[in-house]
C-alpha distance (Angstrom), angle and dihedral (degrees) to the residues before:
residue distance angle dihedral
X1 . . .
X2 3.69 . .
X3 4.34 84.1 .
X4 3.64 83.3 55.6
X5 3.65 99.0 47.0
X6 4.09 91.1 42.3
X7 4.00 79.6 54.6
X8 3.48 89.6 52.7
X9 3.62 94.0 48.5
X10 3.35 95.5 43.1
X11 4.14 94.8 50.2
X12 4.14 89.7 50.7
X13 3.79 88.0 57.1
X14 3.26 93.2 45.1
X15 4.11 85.7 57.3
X16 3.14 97.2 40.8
X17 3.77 85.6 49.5
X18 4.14 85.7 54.5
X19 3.41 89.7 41.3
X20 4.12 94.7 58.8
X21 3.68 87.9 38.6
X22 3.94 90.5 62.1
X23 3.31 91.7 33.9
X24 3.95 92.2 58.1
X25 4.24 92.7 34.9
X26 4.01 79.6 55.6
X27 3.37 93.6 50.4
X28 3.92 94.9 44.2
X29 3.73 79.2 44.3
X30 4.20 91.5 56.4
X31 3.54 93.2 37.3
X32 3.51 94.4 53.7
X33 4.14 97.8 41.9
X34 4.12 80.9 49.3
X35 4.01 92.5 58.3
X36 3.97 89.3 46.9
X37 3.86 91.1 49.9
X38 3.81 88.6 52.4
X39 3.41 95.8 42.1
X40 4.25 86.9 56.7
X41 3.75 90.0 40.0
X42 4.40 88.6 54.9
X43 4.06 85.2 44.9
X44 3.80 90.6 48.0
X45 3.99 89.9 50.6
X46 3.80 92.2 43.0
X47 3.81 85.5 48.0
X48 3.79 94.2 50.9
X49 3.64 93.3 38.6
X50 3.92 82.8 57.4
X51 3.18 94.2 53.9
X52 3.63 99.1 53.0
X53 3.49 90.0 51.4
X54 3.58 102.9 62.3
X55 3.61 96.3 31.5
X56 3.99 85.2 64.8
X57 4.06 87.4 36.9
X58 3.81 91.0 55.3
X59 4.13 89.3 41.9
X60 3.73 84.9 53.4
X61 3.65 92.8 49.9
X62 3.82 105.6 44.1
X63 4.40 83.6 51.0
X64 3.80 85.6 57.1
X65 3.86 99.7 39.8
X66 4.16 82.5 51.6
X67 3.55 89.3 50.5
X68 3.59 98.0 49.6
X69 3.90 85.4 48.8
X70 3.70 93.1 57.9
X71 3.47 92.8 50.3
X72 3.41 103.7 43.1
X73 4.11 87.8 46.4
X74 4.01 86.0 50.7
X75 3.51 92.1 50.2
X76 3.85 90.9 56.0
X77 3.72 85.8 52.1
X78 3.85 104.1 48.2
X79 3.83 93.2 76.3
X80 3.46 90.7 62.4
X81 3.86 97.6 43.2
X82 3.83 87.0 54.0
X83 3.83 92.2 55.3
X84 3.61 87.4 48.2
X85 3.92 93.5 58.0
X86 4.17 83.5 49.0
X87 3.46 95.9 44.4
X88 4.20 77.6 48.2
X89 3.93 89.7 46.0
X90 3.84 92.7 57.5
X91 3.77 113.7 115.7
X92 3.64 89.3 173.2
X93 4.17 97.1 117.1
X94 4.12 81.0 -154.8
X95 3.92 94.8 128.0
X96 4.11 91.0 -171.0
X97 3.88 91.0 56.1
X98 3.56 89.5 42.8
X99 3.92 94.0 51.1
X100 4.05 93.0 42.5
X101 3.49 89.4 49.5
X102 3.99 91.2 51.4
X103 3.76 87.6 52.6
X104 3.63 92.1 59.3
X105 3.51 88.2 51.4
X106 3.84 95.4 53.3
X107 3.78 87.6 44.2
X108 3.24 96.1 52.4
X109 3.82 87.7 50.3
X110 3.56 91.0 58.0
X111 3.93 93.5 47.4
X112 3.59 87.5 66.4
X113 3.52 102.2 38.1
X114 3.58 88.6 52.1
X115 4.09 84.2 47.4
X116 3.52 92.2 54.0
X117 4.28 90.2 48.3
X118 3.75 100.6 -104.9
X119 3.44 113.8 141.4
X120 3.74 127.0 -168.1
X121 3.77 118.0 -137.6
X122 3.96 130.3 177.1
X123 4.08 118.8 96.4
X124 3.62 118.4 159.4
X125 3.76 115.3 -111.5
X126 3.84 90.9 49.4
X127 4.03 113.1 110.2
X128 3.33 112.6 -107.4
X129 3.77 130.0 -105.7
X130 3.83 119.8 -166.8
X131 4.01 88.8 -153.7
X132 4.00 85.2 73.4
X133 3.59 109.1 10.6
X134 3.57 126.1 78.1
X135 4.09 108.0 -151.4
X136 3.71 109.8 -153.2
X137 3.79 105.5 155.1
X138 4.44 122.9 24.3
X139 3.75 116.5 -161.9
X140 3.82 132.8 -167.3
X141 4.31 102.0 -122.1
X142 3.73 127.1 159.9
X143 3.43 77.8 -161.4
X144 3.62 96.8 77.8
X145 3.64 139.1 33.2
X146 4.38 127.1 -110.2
X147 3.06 111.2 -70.0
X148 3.59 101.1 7.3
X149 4.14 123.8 144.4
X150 3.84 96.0 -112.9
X151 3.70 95.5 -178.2
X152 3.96 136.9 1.6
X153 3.74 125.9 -134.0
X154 3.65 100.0 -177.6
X155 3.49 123.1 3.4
X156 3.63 118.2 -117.9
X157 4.29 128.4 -121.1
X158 3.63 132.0 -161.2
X159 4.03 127.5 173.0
X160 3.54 108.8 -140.5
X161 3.78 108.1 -39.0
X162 3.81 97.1 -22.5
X163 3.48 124.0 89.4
X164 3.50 118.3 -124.4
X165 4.30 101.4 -179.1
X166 4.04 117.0 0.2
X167 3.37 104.2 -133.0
X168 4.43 122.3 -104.0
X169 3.91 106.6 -121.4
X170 3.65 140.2 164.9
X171 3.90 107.6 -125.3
X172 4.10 121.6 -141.2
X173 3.58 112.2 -140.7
């Protein structure tokens, strides 16, 4: 009996043994499944932190690039404002001098329009489309076809494929 009990003793160390065993593997086990889940917590931080960072970088950016537009358009533009204020200036009461030297002006305008890719669009006789023209008036003419731009208002603009100003036209039905 005291073999049997020695046995006995001996087996419920030996599970207990076990037991601490798996008990410490689980804990190595937990311990090491923590560490990973902090190390994918630090990445998703750095990530998001990332993130954040260029999203204001990229904010900061487009404002400048949109401020150097404006300034580089208004720079093409102050030539002709300053022959505006001469044209202005002019006492000379010599109307055909005055009216040449307003066409240079508006051609000069349209040098740098066209420079900068805006085109003007709008003639009457073309058909008209209601993605870039604006119909404010329709006529009866024999003169013209249906659906025909019979007279323009305001010329229309686009840069590229996007429309900057429809153009104003009288529409013949």
């Amino acid at each position: 009996m005291a073999d049997e009990n020695i046995k006995e003793t001996e087996t419920q160390e030996e599970v207990k043994e076990e037991k601490k065993e798996k008990k410490l593997k689980k804990k190595d086990k937990t311990a090491e499944l923590q560490a990973q889940l902090e190390e994918q917590q630090n990445q998703y931080l750095r990530l998001a932190a990332e993130y954040d960072n260029y999203r204001k970088r990229t904010q900061r950016e487009k404002e400048a690039l949109n401020g150097d537009i404006k300034a580089y358009i208004l720079g093409e533009l102050l030539p002709v404002l300053d022959n505006f204020e001469r044209a202005l200036a002019n006492n000379a009461n010599d109307l055909e001098s005055y009216s040449k030297g307003i066409e240079m002006i508006f051609t000069q305008l349209g040098d740098i329009f066209k420079k900068l890719g805006v085109e003007p669009f709008g003639e009457a006789g073309e058909p008209f489309d209601p993605q870039k023209h604006n119909a404010v008036m329709h006529i009866d003419s024999e003169e013209f076809d249906e659906s025909v731009v019979a007279q323009v208002f305001a010329k229309g603009y686009r840069l590229g494929d996007k429309i900057i100003r429809c153009a104003t036209v009288q529409v013949a039905n």
